[in-house]
N, C-alpha and C positions, 0 to 999 in steps of 0.2 A: 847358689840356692835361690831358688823363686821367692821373691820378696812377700808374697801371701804367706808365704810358708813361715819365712824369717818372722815377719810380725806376730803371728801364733807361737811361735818357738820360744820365743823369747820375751812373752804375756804383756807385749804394749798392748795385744788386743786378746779377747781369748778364744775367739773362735777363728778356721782359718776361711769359712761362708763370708764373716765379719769382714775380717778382713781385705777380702775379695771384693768386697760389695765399697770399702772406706775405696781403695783403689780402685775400684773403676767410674766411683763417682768425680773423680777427681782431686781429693782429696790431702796426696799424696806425690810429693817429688820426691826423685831418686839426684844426688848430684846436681840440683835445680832445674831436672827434667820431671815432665810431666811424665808418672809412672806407668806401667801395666802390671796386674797381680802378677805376671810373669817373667817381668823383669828381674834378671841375675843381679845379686847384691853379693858384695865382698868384703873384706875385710878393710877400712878406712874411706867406704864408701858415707855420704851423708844421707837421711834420709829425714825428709821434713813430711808431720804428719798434722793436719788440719781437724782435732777433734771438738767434741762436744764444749768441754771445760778449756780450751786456746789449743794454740799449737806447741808442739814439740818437734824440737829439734833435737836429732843424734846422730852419733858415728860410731858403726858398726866395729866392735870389736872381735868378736869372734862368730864363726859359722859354724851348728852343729846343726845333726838330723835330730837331735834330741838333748834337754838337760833337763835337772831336777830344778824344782820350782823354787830352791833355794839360791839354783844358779845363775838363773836365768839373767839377772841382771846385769851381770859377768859379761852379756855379749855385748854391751851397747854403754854409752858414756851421753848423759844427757848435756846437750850445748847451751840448749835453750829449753825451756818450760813456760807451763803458765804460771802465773800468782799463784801463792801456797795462796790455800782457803778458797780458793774458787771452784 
């Protein structure tokens, strides 16, 4: 799955423009590479995201075209976050 895609799927970001725009600024490593929204992501792949409130770090648990906004967080296991309250 093209990692714009994943980021949307899976509501780290919610749009998948958004998230096109987070990855091709830079933003964004896949496996401590520097990403493209097109870059294929897989299952136990890491993906480190550089946002507004710090970074987040994860790895990828599951790949769908689609889940419920209940499950979404099913796909990913956070390693790393920011500070709560930030």
């Amino acid at each position: 799955m093209r990692l714009d895609k994943f980021l949307k799927v899976s509501r780290l970001i919610r749009r998948r423009s958004v998230a096109k725009s987070v990855v091709d600024e830079g933003r964004c490593q896949v496996n401590g590479r520097p990403a493209k929204p097109s870059t294929l992501v897989a299952v136990g792949d890491r993906v480190r995201l550089s946002l507004p409130r710090g970074d987040l770090d994860i790895i990828i648990r599951g790949v769908r075209d689609s889940v419920p906004a209940a499950q979404a967080s099913d796909l990913y296991e956070v390693v790393g976050a920011p500070p709560a309250g930030e």
